[in-house]
C-alpha positions as a Markdown table, in Angstrom:
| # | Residue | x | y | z |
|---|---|---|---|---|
| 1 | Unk | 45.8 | 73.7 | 122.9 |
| 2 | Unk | 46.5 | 74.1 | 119.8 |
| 3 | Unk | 43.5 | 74.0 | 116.9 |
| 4 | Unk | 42.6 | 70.6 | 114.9 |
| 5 | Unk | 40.5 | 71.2 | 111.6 |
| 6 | Unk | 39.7 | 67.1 | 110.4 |
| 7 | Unk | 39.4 | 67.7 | 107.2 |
| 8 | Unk | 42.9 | 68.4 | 106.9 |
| 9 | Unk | 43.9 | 64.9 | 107.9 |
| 10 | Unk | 45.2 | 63.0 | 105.2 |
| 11 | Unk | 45.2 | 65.5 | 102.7 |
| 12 | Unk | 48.8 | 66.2 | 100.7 |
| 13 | Unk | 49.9 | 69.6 | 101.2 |
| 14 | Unk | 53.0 | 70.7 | 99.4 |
| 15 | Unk | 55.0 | 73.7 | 100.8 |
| 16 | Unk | 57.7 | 75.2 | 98.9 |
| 17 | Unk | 60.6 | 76.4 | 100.8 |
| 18 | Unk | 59.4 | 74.3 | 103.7 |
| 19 | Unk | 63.2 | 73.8 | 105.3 |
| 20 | Unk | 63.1 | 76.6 | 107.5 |
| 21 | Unk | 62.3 | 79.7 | 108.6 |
| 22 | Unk | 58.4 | 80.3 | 108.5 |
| 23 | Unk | 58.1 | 77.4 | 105.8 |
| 24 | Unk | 59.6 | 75.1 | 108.3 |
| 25 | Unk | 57.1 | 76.3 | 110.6 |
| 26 | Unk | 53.9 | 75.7 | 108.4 |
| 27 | Unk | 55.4 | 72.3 | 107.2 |
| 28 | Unk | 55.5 | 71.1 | 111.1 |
| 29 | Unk | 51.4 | 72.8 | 111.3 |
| 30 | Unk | 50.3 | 70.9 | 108.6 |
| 31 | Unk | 52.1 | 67.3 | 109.7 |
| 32 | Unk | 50.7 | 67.9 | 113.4 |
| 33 | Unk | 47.2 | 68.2 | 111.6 |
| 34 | Unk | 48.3 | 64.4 | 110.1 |
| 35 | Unk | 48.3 | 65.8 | 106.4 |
| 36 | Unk | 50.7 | 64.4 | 104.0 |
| 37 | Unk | 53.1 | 67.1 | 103.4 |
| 38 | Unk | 55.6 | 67.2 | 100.9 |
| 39 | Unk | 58.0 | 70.3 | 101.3 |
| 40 | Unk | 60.7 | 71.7 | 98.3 |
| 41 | Unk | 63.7 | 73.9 | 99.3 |
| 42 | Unk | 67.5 | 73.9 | 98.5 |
| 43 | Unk | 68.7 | 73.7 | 101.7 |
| 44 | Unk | 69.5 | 69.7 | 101.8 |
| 45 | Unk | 70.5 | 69.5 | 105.4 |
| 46 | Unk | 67.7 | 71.9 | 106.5 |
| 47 | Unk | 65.3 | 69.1 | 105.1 |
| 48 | Unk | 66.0 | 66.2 | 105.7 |
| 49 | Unk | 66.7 | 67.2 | 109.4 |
| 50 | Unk | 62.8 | 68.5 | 109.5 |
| 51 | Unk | 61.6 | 65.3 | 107.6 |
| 52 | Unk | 63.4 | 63.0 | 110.3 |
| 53 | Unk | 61.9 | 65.1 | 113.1 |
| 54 | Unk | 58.8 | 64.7 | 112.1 |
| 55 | Unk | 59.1 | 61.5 | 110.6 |
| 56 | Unk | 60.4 | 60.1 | 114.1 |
| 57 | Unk | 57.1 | 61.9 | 115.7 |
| 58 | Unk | 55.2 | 59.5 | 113.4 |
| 59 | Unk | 53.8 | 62.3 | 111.0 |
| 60 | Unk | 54.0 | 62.3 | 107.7 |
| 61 | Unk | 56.5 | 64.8 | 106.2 |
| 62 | Unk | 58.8 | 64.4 | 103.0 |
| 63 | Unk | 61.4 | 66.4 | 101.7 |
| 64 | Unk | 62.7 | 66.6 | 98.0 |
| 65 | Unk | 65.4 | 69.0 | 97.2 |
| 66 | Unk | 64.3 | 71.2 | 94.5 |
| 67 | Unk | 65.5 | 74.4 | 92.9 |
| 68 | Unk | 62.1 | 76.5 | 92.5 |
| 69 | Unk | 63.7 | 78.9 | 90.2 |
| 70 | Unk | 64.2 | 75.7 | 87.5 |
| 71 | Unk | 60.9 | 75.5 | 86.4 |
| 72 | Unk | 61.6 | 72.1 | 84.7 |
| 73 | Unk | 62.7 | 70.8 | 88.1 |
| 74 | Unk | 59.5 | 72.1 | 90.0 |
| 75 | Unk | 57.7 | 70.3 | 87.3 |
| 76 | Unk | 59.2 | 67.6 | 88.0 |
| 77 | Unk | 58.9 | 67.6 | 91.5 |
| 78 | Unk | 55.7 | 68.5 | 91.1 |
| 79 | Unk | 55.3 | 64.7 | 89.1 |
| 80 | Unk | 57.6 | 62.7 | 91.9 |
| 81 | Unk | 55.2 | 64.4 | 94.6 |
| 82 | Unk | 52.1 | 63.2 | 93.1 |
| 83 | Unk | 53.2 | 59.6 | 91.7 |
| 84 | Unk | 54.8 | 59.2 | 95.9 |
| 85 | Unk | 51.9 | 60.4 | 97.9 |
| 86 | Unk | 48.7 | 61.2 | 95.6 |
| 87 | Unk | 47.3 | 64.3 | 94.0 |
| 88 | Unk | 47.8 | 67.8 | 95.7 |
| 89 | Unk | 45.2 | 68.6 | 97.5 |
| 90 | Unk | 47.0 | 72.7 | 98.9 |
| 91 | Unk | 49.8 | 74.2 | 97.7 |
| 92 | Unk | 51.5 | 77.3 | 99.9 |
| 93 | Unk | 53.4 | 78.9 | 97.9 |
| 94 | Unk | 56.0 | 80.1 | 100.3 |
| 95 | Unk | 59.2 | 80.1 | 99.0 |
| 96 | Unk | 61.2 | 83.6 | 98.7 |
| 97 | Unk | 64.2 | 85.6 | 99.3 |
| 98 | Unk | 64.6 | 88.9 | 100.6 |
| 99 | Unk | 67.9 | 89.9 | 99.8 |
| 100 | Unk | 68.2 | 93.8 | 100.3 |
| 101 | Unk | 69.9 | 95.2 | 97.0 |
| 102 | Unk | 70.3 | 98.3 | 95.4 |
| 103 | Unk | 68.5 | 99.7 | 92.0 |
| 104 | Unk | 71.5 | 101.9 | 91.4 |
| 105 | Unk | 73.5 | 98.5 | 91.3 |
| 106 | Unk | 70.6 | 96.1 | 89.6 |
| 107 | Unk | 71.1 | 94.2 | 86.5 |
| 108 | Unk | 68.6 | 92.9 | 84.3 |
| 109 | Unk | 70.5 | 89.8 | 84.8 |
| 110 | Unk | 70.0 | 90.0 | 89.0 |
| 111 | Unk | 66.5 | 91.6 | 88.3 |
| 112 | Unk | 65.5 | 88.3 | 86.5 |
| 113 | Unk | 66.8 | 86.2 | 89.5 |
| 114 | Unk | 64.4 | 88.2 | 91.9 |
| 115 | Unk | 61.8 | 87.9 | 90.0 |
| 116 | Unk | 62.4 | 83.9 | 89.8 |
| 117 | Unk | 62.8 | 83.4 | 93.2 |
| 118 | Unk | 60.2 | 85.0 | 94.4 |
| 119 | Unk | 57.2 | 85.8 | 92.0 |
| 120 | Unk | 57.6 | 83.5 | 89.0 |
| 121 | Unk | 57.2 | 80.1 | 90.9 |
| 122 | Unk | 54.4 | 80.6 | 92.7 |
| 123 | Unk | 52.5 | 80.5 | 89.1 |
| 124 | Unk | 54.3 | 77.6 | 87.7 |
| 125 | Unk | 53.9 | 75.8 | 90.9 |
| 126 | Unk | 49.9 | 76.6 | 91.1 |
| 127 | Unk | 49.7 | 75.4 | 87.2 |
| 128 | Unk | 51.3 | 72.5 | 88.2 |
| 129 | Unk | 48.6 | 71.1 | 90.9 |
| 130 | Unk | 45.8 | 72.9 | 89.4 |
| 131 | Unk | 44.8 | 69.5 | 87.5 |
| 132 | Unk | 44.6 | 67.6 | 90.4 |
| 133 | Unk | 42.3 | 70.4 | 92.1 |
| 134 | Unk | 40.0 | 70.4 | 89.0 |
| 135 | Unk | 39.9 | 67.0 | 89.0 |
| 136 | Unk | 38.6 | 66.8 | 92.9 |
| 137 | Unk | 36.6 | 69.9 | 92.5 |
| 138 | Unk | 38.4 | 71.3 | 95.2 |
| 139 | Unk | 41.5 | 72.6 | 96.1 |
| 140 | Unk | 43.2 | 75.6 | 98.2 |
| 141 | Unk | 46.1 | 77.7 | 96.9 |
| 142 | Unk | 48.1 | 80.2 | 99.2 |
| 143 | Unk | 50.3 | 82.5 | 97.8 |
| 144 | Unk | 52.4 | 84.4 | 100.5 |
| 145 | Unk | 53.4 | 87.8 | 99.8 |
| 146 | Unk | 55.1 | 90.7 | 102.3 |
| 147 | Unk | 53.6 | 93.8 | 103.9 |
| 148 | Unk | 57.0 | 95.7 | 102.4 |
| 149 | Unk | 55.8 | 97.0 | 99.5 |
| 150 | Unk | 52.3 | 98.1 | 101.8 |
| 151 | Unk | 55.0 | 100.2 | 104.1 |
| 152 | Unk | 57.0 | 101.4 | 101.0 |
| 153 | Unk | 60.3 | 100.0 | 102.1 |
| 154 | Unk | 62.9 | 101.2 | 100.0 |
| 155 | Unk | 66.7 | 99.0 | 99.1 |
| 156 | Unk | 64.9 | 96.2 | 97.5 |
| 157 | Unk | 62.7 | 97.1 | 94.7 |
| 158 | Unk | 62.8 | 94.2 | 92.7 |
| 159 | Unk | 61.7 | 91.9 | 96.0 |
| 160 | Unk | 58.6 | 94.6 | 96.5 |
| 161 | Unk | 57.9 | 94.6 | 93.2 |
| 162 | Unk | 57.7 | 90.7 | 93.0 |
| 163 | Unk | 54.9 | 90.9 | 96.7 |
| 164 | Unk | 52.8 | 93.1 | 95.3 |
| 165 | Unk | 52.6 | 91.4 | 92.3 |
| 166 | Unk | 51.1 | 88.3 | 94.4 |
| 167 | Unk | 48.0 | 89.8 | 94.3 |
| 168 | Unk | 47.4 | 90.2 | 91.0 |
| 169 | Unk | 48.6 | 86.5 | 90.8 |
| 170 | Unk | 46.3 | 85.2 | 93.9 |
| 171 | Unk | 43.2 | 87.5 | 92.7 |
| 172 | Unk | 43.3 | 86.2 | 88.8 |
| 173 | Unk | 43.9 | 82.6 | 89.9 |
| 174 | Unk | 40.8 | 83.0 | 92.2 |
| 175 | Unk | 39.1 | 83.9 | 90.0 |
| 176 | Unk | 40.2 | 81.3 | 86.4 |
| 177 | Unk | 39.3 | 78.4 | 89.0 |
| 178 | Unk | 36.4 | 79.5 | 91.7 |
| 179 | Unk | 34.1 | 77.8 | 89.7 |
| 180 | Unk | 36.2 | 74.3 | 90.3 |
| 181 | Unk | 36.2 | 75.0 | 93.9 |
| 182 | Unk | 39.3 | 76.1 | 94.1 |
| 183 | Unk | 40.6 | 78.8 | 96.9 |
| 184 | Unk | 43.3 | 81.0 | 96.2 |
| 185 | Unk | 44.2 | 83.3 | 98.7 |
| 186 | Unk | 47.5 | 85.4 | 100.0 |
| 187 | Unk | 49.1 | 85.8 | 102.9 |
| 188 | Unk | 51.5 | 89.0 | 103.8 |
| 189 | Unk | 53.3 | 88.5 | 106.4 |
| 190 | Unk | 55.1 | 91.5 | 108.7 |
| 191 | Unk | 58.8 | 91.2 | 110.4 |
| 192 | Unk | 58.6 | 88.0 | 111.9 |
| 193 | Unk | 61.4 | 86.5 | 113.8 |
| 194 | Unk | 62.8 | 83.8 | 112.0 |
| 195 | Unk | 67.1 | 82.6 | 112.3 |
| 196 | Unk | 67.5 | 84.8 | 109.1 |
| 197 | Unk | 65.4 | 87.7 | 110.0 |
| 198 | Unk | 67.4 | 87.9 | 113.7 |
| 199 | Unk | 70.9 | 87.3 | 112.3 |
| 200 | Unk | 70.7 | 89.3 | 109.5 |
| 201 | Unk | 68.3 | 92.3 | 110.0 |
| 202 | Unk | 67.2 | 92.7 | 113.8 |
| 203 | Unk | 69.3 | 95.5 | 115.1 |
| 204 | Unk | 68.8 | 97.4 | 118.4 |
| 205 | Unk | 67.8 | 100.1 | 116.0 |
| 206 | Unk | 65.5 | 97.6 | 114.1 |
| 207 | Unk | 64.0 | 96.5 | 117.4 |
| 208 | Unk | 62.6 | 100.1 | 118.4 |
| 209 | Unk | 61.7 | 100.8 | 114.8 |
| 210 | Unk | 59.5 | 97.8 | 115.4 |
| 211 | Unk | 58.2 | 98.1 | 118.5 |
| 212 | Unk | 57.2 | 101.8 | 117.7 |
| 213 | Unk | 55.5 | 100.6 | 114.3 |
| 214 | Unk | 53.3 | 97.4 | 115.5 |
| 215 | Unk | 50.4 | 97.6 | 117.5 |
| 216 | Unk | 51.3 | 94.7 | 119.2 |
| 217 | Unk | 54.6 | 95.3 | 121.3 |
| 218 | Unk | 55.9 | 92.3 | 120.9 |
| 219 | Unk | 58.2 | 90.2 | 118.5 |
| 220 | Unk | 56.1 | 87.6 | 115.9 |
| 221 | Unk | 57.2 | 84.2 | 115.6 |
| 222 | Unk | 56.8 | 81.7 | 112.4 |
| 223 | Unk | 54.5 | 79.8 | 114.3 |
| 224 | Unk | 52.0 | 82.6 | 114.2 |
| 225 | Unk | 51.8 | 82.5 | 110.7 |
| 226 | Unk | 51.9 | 79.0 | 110.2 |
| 227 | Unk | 48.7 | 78.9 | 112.4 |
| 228 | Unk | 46.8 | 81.4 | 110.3 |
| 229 | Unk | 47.7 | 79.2 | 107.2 |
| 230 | Unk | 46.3 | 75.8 | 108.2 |
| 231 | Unk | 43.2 | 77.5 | 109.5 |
| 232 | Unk | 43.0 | 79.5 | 105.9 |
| 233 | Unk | 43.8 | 76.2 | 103.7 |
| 234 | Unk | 40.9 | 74.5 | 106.3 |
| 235 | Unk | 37.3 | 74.2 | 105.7 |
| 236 | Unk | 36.6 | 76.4 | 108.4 |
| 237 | Unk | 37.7 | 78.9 | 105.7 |
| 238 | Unk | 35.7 | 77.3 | 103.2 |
| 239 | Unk | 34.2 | 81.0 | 101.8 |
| 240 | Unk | 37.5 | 83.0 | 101.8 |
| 241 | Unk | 39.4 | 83.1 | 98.3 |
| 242 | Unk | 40.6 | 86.4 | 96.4 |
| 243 | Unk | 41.9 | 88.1 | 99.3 |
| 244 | Unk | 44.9 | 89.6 | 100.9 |
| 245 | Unk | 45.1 | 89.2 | 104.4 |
| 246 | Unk | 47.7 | 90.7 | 106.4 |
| 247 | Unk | 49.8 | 89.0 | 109.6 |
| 248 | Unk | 51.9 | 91.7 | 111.2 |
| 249 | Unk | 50.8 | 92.8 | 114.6 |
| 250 | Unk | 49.4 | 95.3 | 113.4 |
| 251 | Unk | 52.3 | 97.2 | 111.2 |
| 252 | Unk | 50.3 | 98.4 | 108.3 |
């Protein structure tokens, strides 16, 4: 049976890139805890086929299409969120891309796109809801970074660059608004099975490199990580903020 944390009940929780993969997963955690969850992502038909799944289960879920890498646009998502369904209350910052790519091929053109999809709105988005957290005196913030740049994989340096750079984002954050009672924390997660990862990536050669690597023999799902992040945005996490904390069976 799965955990229930009450003081997560009726809070709004907005999830960026919340249509699928382990967003999807975290937006469906969240709405089974009966938070208000508002979730941004791209993918149109992604959404609004999680927000009538839920929404037929009776739990409160809404999706708005936004492009994360238009700051104006998150702003103003950001506005339509809060004038819909109340001041934010957590933010997971989960939205990225991992698109392998090669530095002898980068542009400062495609090195700027990295960067914006998946460092540069996690900040704008936490600047965004920080005024409703100050004005509660409370708040949580989760940033979600990767264990890649941890086990030096190469063929994607701007994507590494952009995860490691999380934590200087989730520590300096934690620190700016601790004394509003404000959590920020990060989450890094290891090679976990979502539809992209397995059509994409998972080889039979990926799948022994993995099963020699974790200590866990076994393949992660989203769900795994979604369950960490409610119990971290929970009170029963109420003194964790500044940290880094890893979900990878054991990879790193």
């Amino acid at each position: 049976m799965a955990a229930t944390y009450s003081d997560l009940a009726r809070k709004v929780v907005l999830v960026t890139g919340g249509a699928s993969g382990i967003g999807a997963a975290i937006v469906r955690r969240f709405a089974q805890q009966q938070s208000n969850v508002v979730f941004f992502d791209i993918k149109a038909d992604e959404g609004r086929h999680l927000e009538r799944e839920l929404s037929d289960q009776g739990l409160g879920a809404h999706f708005q299409c936004v492009d994360l890498t238009d700051i104006a646009a998150l702003q103003a998502g950001v506005v339509e969120a809060r004038n819909a369904h109340g001041a934010i209350n957590i933010l997971i910052n989960n939205a990225a891309n991992d698109e392998r790519h090669s530095t002898d091929e980068m542009t400062p053109e495609f090195w700027d796109d990295r960067i914006a999809v998946n460092l540069k709105h996690q900040f704008f988005a936490a600047q965004a809801v920080l005024p409703d957290m100050k004005a509660a005196n409370a708040g949580a913030i989760i940033n979600f970074g990767s264990i890649s740049w941890i086990a030096g994989q190469g063929g994607m340096a701007a994507y590494t660059a952009s995860k490691s750079a999380v934590i200087g984002l989730t520590r300096s954050l934690a620190r700016d608004y601790g004394p509003y009672n404000i959590r920020v924390n990060a989450i890094a997660p290891g090679w976990i099975m979502t539809e992209r990862q397995l059509e994409k990536w998972m080889t039979p050669e990926g799948e022994v490199e993995l099963m020699k690597r974790q200590c866990l023999k076994r393949k992660l799902s989203p769900d795994e990580v979604a369950k960490f992040t409610v119990f971290l945005a929970s009170d029963e996490a109420s003194a964790c903020t500044s940290q880094h904390y890893i979900v990878d069976g054991g990879w790193v």
